[in-house]
N, C-alpha and C positions, 0 to 999 in steps of 0.2 A: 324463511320466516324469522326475522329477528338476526339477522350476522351479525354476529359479533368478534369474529376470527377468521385471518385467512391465515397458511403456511403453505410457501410452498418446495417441493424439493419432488425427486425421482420415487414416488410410490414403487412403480412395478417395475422396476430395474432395468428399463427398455432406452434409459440414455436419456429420456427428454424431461421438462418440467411439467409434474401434475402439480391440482390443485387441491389440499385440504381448505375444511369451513367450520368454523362451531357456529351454530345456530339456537340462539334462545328461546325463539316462540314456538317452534316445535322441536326442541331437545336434543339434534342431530349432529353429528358427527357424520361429515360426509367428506370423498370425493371425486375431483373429476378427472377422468383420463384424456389426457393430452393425447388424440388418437393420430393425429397427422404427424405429430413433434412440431408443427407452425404453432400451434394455439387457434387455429381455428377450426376444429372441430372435438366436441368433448361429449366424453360418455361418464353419468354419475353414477355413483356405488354411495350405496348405506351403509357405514360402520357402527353404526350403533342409534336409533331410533327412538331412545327411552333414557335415554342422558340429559336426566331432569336440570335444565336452566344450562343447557353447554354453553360455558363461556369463554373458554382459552382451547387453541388447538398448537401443537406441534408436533416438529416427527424427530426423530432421534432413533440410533441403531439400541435398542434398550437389552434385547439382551446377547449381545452378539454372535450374532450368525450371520452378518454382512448385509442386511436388509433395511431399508426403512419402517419403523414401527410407529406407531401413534399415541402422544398423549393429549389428555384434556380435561379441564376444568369444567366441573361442574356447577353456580351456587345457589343452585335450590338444592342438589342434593346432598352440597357440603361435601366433596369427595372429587381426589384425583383419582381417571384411570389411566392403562393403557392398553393397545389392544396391540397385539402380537400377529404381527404378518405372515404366518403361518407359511404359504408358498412360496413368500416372496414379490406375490406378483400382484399384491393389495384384491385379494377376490375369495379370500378365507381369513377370517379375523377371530383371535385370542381373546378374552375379555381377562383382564388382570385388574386389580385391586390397588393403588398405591397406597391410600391417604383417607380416611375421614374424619367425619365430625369437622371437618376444615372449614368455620363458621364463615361463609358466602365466597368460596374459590373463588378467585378473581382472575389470576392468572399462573401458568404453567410455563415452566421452560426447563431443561436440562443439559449437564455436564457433569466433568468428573469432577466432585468437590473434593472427596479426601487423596487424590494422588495416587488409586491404585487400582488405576487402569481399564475400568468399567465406567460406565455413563448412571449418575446418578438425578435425584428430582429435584428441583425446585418449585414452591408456592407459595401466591400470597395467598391468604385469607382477610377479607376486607372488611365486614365486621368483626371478625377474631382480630384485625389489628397484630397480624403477623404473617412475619416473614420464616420459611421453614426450607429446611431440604431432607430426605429423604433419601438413605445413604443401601446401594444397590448388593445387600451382604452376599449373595452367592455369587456375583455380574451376572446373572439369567433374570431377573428381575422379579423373581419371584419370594424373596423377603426382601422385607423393607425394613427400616428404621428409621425414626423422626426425630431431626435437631434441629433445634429453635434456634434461630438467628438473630430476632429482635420480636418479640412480645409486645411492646409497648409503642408500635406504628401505626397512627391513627387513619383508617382507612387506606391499610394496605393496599394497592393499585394493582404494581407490576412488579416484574422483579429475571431482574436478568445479570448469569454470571459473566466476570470478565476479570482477567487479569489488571487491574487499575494501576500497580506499585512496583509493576513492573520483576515481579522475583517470583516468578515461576507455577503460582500455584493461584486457584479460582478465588478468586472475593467476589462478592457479591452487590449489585444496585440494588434500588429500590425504589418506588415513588408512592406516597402516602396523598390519597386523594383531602382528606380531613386535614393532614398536619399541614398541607400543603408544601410535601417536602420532596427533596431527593437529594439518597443518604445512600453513602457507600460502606461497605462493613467489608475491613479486612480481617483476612486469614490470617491468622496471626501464625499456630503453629502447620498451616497446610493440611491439616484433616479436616477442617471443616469444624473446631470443639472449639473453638477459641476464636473470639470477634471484638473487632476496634472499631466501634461508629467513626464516619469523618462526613460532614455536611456539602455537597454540592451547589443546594438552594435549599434556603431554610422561609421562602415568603413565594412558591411557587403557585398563584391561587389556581387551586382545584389541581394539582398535579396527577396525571392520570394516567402518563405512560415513560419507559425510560429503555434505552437500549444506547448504546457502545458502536465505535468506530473511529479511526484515525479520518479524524474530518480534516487536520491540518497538515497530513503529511508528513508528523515529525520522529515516527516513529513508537511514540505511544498513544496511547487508549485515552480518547477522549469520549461527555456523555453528552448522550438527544435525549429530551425530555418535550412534553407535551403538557399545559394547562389548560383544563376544560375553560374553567371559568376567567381566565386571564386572558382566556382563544389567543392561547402564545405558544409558539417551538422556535424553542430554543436551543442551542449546544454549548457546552461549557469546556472551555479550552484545559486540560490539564498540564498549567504552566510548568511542575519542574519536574512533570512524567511520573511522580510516584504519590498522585490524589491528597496533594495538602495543601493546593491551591489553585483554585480555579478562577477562570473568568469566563463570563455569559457573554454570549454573542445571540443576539434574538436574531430570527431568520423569518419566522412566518407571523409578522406582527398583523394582529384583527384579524386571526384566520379561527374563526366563528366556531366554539364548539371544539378547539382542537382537540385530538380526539388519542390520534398515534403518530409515530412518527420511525423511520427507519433510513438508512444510509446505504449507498451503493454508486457503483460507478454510471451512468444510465447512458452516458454520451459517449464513452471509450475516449476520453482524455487523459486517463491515468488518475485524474482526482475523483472524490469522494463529494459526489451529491448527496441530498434530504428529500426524502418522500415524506408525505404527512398527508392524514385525511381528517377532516372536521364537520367533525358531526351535524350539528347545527347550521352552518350552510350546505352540505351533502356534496363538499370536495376533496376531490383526491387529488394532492400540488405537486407537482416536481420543481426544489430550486436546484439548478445547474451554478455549480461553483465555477464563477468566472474570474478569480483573481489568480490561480495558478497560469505560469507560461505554455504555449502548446508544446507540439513535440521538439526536443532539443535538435539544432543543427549535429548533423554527422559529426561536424567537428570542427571545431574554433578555434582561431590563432588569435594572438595577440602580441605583435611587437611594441618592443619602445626604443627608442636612439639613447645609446648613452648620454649625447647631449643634446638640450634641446635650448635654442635654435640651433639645429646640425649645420654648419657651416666648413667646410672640407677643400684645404688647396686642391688641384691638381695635381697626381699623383701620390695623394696621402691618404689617409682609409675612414673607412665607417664603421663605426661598432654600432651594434644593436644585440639586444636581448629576444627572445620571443618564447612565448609560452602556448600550450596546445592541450588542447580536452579530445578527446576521442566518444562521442555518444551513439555507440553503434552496436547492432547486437551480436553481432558477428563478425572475426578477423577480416578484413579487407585487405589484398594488396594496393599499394598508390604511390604518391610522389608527394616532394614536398620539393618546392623553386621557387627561384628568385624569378622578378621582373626588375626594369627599370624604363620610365618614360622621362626621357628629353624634355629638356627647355624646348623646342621647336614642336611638342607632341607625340614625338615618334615612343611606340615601344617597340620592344625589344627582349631577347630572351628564349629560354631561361640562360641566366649566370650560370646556376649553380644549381644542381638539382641531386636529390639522393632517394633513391627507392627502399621499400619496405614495407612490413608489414602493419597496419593500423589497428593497435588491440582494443578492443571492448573495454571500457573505462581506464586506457590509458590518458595518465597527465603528465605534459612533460615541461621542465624550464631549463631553458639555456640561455646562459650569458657569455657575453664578449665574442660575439658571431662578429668577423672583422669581414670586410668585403677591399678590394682594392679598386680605387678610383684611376684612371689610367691617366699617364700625364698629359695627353692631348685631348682628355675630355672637353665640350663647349664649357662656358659659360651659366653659369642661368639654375634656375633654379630645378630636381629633379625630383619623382615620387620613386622613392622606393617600396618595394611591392615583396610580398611573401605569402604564396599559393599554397592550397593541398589542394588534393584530389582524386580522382585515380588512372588521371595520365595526364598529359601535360599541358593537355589541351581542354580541359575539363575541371577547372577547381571550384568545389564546393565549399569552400572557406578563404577570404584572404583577408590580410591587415596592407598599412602602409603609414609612411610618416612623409614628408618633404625633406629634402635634405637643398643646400644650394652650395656648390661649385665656383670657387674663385681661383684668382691668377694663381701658378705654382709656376713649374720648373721646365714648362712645356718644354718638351725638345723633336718635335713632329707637325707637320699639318697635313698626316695623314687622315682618310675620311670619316668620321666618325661608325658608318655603316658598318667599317671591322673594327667595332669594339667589339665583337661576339667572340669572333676567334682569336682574337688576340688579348680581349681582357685577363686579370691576372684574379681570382676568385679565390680567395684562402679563409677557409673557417678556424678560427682558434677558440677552443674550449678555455673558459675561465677556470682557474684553477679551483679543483676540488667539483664541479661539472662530470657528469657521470654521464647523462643521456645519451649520446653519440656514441659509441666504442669505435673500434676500429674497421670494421666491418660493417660501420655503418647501420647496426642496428640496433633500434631504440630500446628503451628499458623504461621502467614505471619507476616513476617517483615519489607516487604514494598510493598507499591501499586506499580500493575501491572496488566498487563492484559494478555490473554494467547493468542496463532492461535487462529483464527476461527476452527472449525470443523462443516462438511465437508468445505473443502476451495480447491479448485473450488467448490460452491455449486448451486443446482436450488430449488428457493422459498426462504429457510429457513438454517439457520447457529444458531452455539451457540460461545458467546467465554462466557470466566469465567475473571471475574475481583475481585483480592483480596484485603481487607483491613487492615492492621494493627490496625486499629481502629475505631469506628465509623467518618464517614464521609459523606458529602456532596457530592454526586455522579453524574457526567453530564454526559451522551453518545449518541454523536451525529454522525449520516452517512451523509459524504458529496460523491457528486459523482466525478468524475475526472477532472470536472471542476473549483472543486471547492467549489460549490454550496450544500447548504444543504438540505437534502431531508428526512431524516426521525432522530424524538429522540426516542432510547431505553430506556433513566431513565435519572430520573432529582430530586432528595431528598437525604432523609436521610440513609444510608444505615450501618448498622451492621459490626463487624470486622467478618474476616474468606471470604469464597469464594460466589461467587452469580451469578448464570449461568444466561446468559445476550441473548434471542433471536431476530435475524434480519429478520425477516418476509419480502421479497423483492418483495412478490403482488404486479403485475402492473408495476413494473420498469423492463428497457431497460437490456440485455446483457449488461457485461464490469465493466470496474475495480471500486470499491466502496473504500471509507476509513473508518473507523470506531475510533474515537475518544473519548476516555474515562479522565476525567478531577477531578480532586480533589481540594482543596483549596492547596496553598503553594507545589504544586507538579509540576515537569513535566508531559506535558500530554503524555498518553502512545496512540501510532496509530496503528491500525493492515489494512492491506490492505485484499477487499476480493473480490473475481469475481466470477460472478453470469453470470450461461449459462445458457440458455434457450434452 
């Protein structure tokens, strides 16, 4: 009667997704158990029955003991609570005290705002026209403390923490349904005592809900926002990553009522969809981002001929260049060869062929690859061709250019048919070219990192991050708020590849980042989600 909240995450620790609800018209905090782990069959549970006006629900580990626990807004009765998971297994509940007097709770959400290491609250209050959080002093969550964030936010909405500026510690959104705003406030000293307003949208009419997510892939924390009265969602791009300039990109124009709005991958494309529901017409939308590429090719060549148009006596050489991406999640052995097709059609091959191993985000470039044209080659114009694969009869990538063959020094009218065994194939490294050694085997030319594999994963991922040279290695998982939750490696690390594992024991379902950091580099990000 009256929802007005849903969350969802693992209530009773059984691996799958339940469902939390606040409900207004009869005061409820409830939910439902995902009994099959499909979603189609659910058993409800009462957490609390007498939660005058529930209007915000979430779940958060609050005082940590490993469990899922529950908060919520309430604003008829002006008070956050939370209710303590007692067994674990959501079928014995705590009733805890956060917040009152909190002039029409609007909404609830938590994190650790001051940095040590406990989950603390966040709230708006929407006639109080504030934003508050509520600082976790023992982490069991049994004293609280209340600091004001901004006072003067005219019909508080929502309000949701996130790293925006990128440097380590929670700042906080906000959307003001009255000011018709959405305003981010930085942490300035990282406790959580010290705030800098910065404007997102200062004409949002009816602004009514705001949440965080890298919608464009770039590595930082972009905002969704939602206007009732404008029936507009929208996301606001954070153009230089650290929230002092945005741009709006509207997504759900004339969506009646809109209401909320949240981000997720829905289609397993690796990019970042928009969910939103609107009140007013009683829709729940999914838009699928369709301007990102699908999944990359294993792995891309690219040659270029020194000179173009390649024009080549008889028995004199070809230079060509070629460069190579590896998109793979795991080492492969394969091949990399030459072809060539005749003036007459014919091909032929390989030339030239070298085996090895294919590393997870290796990139390589080589120049002054010389090939020898034999001196009774025809006439006529030919393609040369340059394979991988992983045998020689199998390539999943090639490139190629034209090259044409004129008179030279011919001294044979032997058949063409053995040029195979009798061609003359010689690679010459350009000076100061590294990728090849002598044995043939490749080396990365620049840091990078590769997918995860498996990506959707549960528990456990690997990716591979390579080096050019020894380096200073940082890889840190933050989760989607933000916030950082686990380091995979932090020294000195070796040139070549170095499989990197995410052990995700103990964390939540949903989307991860993973952040790999070198000295004087960009840093390279891989997103990964983790189902339970």
């Amino acid at each position: 009667n009256g929802v007005r909240s849903v969350y969802a995450t693992d209530v009773d620790g059984d691996n799958d997704i339940d469902i939390l609800g606040a409900a207004s018209g009869s005061d409820e905090i409830t939910w439902w158990e995902n009994l099959n782990g499909f979603g189609t069959n659910w058993l409800e549970h009462t957490i609390d029955a007498g939660f005058d006006g529930a209007r915000s629900v979430f779940a958060t580990d609050l005082d940590g003991d490993g469990d899922e626990d529950v908060l919520g807004a309430a604003s008829n009765a002006d008070e956050i609570k939370w209710w303590e998971n007692v067994d674990g297994t959501g079928t014995n509940w705590s009733e805890h005290t956060v917040g009152v007097e909190i002039n029409n709770a609007y909404d609830v959400h938590a994190s650790d705002m001051d940095g040590d290491g406990d989950t603390d609250v966040l709230g708006a209050a929407n006639y109080g026209d504030e934003i508050s959080w509520w600082e976790n002093l023992d982490g069991t969550g049994t004293d609280w403390s209340e600091h004001t964030v901004d006072d003067t936010f005219d019909g508080a909405s929502s309000v949701h923490p996130v790293d925006l500026d990128g440097d380590g510690d929670m700042d906080v959104l906000g959307a003001a349904n009255m000011a018709d705003e959405i305003v981010w406030w930085e942490n300035l000293d990282g406790l959580g005592l010290n705030w800098s307003a910065h404007w997102v949208a200062d004409s949002f009419d009816g602004a009514n809900s705001v949440s965080a997510a890298d919608v464009d892939g770039d590595g930082d924390m972009d905002v969704l926002g939602t206007a009732y009265y404008a029936d507009d969602l929208s996301w606001w791009e954070n153009v230089d990553g650290i929230g002092t300039n945005w741009t709006q990109h509207r997504v759900g124009w004339m969506f009646d009522g809109a209401n909320t709005a949240d981000a997720a991958d829905f289609d397993g494309d690796g990019d970042i969809d928009l969910i939103g529901c609107a009140y007013s017409a009683d829709q729940i939308t999914i838009w699928m981002q369709t301007g990102s590429p699908g999944p990359p090719d294993p792995v891309i060549i690219s040659i270029t001929p020194a000179n173009y148009p390649t024009i080549i006596p008889q028995g004199g050489w070809l230079e060509y260049g070629f460069e190579m991406m590896v998109n793979i999640n795991q080492p492969a052995d394969g091949y990399i060869w030459t072809m060539a097709t005749l003036p007459n059609g014919q091909s032929f091959g390989p030339l030239f062929n070298v085996q090895f191993t294919f590393a997870p985000g290796m990139s390589i470039t080589v120049d002054g690859i010389q090939q020898h044209i034999i001196s009774y080659a025809p006439l006529g114009t030919y393609e040369w061709i340059v394979n991988a694969g992983p045998n020689l009869l199998t390539p999943v990538s090639s490139d190629s250019f034209p090259f044409t063959v004129v008179a030279g020094n011919a001294t044979s009218d032997q058949n063409v048919d053995e040029w195979t065994s009798m061609g003359q194939e010689r690679i010459v490294i350009a000076a100061g070219a590294d990728a090849l050694t002598s044995g043939n085997k490749l080396l990365p030319q620049e840091f990078s990192m590769s997918e995860a594999y498996p990506n959707p994963f549960n528990s456990t991922t690997t990716l591979s991050v390579t080096l050019p040279h020894a380096a200073e290695l940082n890889i840190r998982v933050f989760n989607i708020a933000g916030q950082q939750i686990a380091e995979l490696a932090d020294g000195t690390f070796g040139s070549g590849n170095h499989k990197i594992t995410f052990d995700a024991a103990g964390l939540g379902s949903g989307l991860y980042f993973v952040r790999a950091t070198v000295s004087e580099q960009p840093s390279q990000v891989q997103k990964v989600m983790l189902v339970r």
